[in-house]
N, C-alpha and C positions, 0 to 999 in steps of 0.2 A: 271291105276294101283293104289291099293290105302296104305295108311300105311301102313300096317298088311303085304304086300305080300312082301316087303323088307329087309334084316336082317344084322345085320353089320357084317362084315369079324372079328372085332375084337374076340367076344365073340362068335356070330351063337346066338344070342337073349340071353344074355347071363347077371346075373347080375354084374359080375365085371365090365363088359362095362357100364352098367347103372351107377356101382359108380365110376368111371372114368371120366364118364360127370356129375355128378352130384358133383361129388368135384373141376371140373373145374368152375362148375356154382358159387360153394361159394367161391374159388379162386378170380373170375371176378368180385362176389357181397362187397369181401372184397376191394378191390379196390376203386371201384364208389363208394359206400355209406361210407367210409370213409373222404368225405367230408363233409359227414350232423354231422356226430361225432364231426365236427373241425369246426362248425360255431363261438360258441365263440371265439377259439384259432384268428378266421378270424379277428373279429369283431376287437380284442385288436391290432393286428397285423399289421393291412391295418388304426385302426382307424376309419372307418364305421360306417352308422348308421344301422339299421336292417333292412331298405330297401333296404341297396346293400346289404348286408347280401344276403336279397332275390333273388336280383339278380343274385349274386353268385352261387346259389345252381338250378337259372332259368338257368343260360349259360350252366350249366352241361347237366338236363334235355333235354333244345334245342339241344345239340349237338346231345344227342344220338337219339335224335326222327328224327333232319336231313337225318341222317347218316342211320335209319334203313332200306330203301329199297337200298341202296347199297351194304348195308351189304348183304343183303337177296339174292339178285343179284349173289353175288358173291360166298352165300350159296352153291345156287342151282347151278352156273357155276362151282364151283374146288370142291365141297365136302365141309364138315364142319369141318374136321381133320386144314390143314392149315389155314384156318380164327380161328380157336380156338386158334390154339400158335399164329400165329399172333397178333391177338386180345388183349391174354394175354399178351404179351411182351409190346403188345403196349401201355395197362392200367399200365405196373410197371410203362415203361419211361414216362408215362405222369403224374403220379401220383408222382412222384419225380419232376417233373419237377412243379406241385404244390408249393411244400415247396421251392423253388430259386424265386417265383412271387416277394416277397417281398421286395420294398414298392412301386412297381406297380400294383396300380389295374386293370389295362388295363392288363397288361400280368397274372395276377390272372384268370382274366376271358379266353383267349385267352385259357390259358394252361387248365382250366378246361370244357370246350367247347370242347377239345381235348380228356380230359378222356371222355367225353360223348360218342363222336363220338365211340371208341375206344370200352364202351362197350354196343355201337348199333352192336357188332357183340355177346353177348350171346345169345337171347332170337331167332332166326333163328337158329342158328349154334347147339345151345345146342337143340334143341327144334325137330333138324333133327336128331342129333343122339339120341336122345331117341325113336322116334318113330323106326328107323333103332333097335333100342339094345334091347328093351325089350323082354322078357319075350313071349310067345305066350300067348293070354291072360290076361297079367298083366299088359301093357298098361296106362293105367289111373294111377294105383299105383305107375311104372317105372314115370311119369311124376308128381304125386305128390310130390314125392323123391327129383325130380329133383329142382322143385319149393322149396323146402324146404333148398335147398344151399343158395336162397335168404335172406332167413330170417336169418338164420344160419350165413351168411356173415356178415350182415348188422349188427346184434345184435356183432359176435365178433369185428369186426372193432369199434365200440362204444366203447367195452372196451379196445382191445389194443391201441386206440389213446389217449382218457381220461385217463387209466391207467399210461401209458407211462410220460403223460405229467406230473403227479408228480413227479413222481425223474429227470425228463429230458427235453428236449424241445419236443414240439408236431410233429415238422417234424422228429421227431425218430421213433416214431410211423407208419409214412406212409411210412420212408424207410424198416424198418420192414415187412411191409406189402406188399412195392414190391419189396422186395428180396425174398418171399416167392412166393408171385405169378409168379416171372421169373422162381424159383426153378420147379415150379409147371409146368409151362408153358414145361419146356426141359423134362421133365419126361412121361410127356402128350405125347410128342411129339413121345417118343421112346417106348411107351407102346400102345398106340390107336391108330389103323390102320384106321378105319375108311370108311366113302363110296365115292365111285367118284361122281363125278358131271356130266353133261354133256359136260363137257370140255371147253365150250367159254361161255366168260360172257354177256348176253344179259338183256336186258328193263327185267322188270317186264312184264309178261304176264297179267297185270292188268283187259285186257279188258275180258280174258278168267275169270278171275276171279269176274267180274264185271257180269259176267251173272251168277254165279251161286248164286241163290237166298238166299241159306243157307247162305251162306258165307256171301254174304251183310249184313244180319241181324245181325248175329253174330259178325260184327265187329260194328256195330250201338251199340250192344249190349254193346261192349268193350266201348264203346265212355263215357256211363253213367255207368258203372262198376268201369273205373278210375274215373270217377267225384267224385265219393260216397269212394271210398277209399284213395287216397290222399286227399280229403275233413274230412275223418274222423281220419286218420293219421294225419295227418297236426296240425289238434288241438283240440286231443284228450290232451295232457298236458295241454297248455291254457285252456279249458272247465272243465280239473280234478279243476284244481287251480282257476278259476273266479266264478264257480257256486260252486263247492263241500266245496271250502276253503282246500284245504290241501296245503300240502307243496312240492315241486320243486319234491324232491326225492320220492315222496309217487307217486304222478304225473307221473313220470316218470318210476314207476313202473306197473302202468296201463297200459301205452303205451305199455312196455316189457311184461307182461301176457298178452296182445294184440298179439305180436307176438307169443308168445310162442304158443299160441292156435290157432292160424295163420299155425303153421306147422303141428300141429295135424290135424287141417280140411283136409289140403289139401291130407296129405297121409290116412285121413280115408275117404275122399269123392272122391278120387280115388281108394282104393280096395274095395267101396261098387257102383262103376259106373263098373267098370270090373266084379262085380256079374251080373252086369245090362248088359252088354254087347254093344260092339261098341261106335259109338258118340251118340247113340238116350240113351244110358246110361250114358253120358259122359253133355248130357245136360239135362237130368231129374232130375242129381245130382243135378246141377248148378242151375236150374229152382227151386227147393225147397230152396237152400241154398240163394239164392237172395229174395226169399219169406219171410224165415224169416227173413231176416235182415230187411226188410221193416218193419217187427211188430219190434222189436227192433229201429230201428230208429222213429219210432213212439213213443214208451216209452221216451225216451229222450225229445220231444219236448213238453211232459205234464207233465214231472217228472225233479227232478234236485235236488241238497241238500243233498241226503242220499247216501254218501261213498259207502255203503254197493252194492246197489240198481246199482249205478252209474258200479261198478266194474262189476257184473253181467252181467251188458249189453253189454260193452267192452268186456269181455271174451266171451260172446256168440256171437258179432259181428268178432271176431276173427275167430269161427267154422264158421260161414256162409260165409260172402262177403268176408272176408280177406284168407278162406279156399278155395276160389270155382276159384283162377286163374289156378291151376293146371287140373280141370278137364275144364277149357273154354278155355286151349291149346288145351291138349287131344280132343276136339270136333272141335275143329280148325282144327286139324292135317288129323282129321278123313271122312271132306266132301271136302277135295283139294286132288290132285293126290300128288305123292311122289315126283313129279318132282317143283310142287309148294309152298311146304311145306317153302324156305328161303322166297319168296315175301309173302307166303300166312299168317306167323308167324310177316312178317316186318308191314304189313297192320292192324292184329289185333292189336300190342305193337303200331303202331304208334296212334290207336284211342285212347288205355287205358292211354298216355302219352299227348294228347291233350285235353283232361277228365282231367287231371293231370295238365295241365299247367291253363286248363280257370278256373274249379271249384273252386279252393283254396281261388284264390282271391273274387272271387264273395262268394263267402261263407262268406271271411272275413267281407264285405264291407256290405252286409244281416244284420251280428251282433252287427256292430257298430251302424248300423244305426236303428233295431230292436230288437236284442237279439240272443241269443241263441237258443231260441226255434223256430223263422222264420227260423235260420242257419240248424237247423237239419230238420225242413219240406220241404227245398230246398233237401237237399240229401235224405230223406225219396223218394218226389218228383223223384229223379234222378235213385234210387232205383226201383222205380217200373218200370219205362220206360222201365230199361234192363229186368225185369222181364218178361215185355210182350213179348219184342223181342228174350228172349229165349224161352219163349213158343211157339212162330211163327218160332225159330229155331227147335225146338223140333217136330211140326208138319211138315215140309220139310223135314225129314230125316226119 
């Protein structure tokens, strides 16, 4: 049985259900990435140098990358209705329980290691009820929508923590934010009905999933897709500010028209793959959109200096690599049955987050030791890798 033949009880493919998962998504993402907002607040707090810093924001990551075939597991065992409130409830309380760490940095880490954990239940959960909710047809877009809570989340959580912290302390901020997400969570609950599961929670069918050839590639795929974008997230500020010369906020503003065009890709590279039809549409998207980021990340490694130039590139690495997660679900979704969509969703996020955890550093340690322009030919490099293995996905399907 594959995606498409599915459809959730809530809606009958219906978009209020689409926006019901899809504000759960930027609910969950307000949460979690409300830690990268409050690194400073960390740093002054705990005392810290910016390498626990790092660490601090690693213990997050790791937990959820742990945590994702559990989650996945459990996906596909009870449905995606209760792992979503659960999930949710479980991000407010851990995310409160954040701002009480201090001045233990062991229990900092512990409790945030917890929100991790907590949201390795989005990206299966949310990821099953979209394929379940959309639209006949509009698939890719239903899921570029969906992706688009991320950003959404992550960009508001920035400002209601930094916000907040002027008139008041930063952990007001994050109670803020999980009094909102538990509100969210009880509403969810009583409004999205949702699909069953198959009732008992068992292993990951990995080995079933281990022979389908797509799949493998596709999550290989994922492995240098996160390298290249937490490599280019990571330190797109640092690179505005060492090579351009601007200043923190100018910097910082690249990073945000980074996202901001981040949400554009995703929902126009999703209703121009549902032109294209299925996953073989869903990766032809994905397959040009990683093409070009290769010629852009190539500009970077012979250019550097001009604001102007510099901006340009960022916003169009935004429309490509930072646009093309929602249609490398959407094709995810689209060569696993419906029954493996929580392990098959838990597999690709755990490559894009171990992409996420090895690149950053090596990236870093690239530019100290050579530059900037070694650091962008290493992801350039990592860029093309996924490029090929979507086109070797794109021919399997």
């Amino acid at each position: 049985m594959t995606g498409s033949e599915t459809r959730d009880d809530s809606g009958d493919g219906s978009w209020r259900a689409v926006g019901s998962v899809a504000g759960w998504q930027t609910a969950a993402s307000l949460c979690y990435y409300a830690i990268f907002a409050a690194t400073g607040f960390v740093r002054d707090a705990f005392s810290v140098s910016e390498s626990l810093v790092g660490l601090f924001l690693t213990a997050g990551l790791l937990g959820y990358t742990v945590f994702l075939f559990p989650s996945g597991a459990a996906v596909d065992g009870y449905g995606e209705k209760p792992v979503m409130v659960v999930g949710l409830l479980a991000l407010s309380v851990a995310l409160v329980g954040v701002t009480f760490a201090p001045p233990s940095y062991l229990l900092l880490l512990v409790t945030v290691a917890l929100l991790g954990a907590a949201y390795s239940t989005a990206m299966p959960a949310s990821n099953r009820g979209i394929v379940a909710a959309a639209p006949a047809g509009s698939k890719n877009l239903a899921m570029g929508l969906k992706q688009v809570g991320v950003t959404v989340g992550s960009g508001a959580s920035s400002l209601i923590v930094t916000g907040v912290a002027v008139v008041a302390a930063w952990q007001v901020g994050f109670w803020a934010i999980a009094v909102f997400a538990a509100g969210y969570a009880l509403v969810f609950a009583t409004r999205y009905r949702g699909n069953p599961g198959t009732g008992r929670l068992e292993r990951p069918r990995l080995a079933g999933l281990g022979g389908n050839r797509a799949y493998v590639a596709l999550v290989a795929a994922g492995l240098f897709i996160g390298a290249s974008i937490f490599s280019m997230l990571g330190y797109t500020v640092l690179y505005v500010q060492d090579v351009v010369g601007t200043g923190p906020a100018l910097a910082g503003g690249v990073l945000a028209a980074t996202q901001v065009t981040g949400s554009v890709g995703r929902i126009g590279a999703g209703s121009l793959a549902d032109r294209l039809g299925g996953p073989r549409g869903a990766a032809t998207v994905a397959l040009v959109q990683l093409a070009g980021a290769v010629a852009l990340f190539s500009l970077l490694v012979g250019t550097g200096g001009s604001f102007a130039l510099t901006i340009a590139v960022f916003v169009a690495l935004g429309l490509t690599i930072h646009g093309s997660t929602g249609v490398f679900y959407s094709c995810l979704s689209g060569v696993v049955d419906d029954g493996d969509i929580g392990a098959a969703t838990a597999g690709g996020q755990t490559a894009l987050n171990v992409g996420g955890l090895v690149a950053p550093p090596l990236f870093g340690f690239v530019v100290e030791s050579t530059g900037y322009g070694a650091g962008w030919a290493l992801v350039a490099g990592s860029t093309v890798l996924a490029t090929v293995l979507l086109f070797v996905v794109r021919r399997r399907i």
